[in-house]
N, C-alpha and C positions, 0 to 999 in steps of 0.2 A: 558400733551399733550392730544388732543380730535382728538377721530378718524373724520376722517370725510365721510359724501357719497356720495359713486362715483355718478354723473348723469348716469339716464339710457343709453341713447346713447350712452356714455365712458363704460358701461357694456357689453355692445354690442357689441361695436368692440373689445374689449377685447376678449370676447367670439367669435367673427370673425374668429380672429388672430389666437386660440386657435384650431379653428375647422380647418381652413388650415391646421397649423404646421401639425396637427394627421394628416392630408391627405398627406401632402408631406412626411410623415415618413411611412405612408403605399405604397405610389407610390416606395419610395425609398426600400422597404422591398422587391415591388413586380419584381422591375426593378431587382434587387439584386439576385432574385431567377431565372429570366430567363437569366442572365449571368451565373449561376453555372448551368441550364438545358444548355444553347447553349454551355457552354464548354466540358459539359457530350457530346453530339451530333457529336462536332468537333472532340473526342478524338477518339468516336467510328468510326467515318468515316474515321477519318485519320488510325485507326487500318483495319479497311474494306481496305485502297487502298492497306497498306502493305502488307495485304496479298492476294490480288489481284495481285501487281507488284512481289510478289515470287513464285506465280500458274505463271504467264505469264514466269518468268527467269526460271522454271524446265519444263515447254512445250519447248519453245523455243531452252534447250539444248536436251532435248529430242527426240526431230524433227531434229532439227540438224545432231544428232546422227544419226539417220534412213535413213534420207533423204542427209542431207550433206544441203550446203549452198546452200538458194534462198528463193522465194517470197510465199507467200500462194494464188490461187487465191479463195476467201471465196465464190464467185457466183457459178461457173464451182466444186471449190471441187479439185482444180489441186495443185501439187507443180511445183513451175517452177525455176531447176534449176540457180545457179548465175553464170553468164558468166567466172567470178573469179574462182569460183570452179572449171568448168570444164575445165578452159587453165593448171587449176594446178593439175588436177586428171590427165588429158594429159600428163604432162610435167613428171609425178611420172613412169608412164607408160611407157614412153620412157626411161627413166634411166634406 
């Protein structure tokens, strides 16, 4: 059997073909790395809300505690009793 040679232009898309593939396996490498960076980001952030949402539930019982049930107003600086609260600090009172 005799080798035979390839025409140049059949070498060429050859070598085409070849230069893509290497490109779509570097896109693929690169796509790759910024799904394991945006996962690292997601995870940090989703740890940032927790422990934002556990500072927010240890104020909240805190204040509670001090202050008893109602609203904060954040402008003014005010706590403003909850109407609920006070029919029922009322009612404790009268017993």
């Amino acid at each position: 059997m005799v080798n035979k040679k390839l025409k140049q232009n059949e070498l060429e898309q050859i070598q085409e073909i070849q230069a893509r593939m290497t490109t779509v396996e570097q896109q693929l490498g690169q796509v790759a790395l910024v799904k394991i960076n945006l996962q690292k980001r997601t995870d940090n952030i989703t740890n940032y809300l927790e422990e934002t949402q556990e500072m927010e539930r240890n104020l909240a019982v805190e204040l509670e505690e001090k202050y008893g049930r109602g609203s904060i107003d954040l402008q003014n600086g005010e706590f403003i009793p909850s109407q609920v609260n006070n029919t029922q600090e009322v009612a404790r009172t009268v017993k």
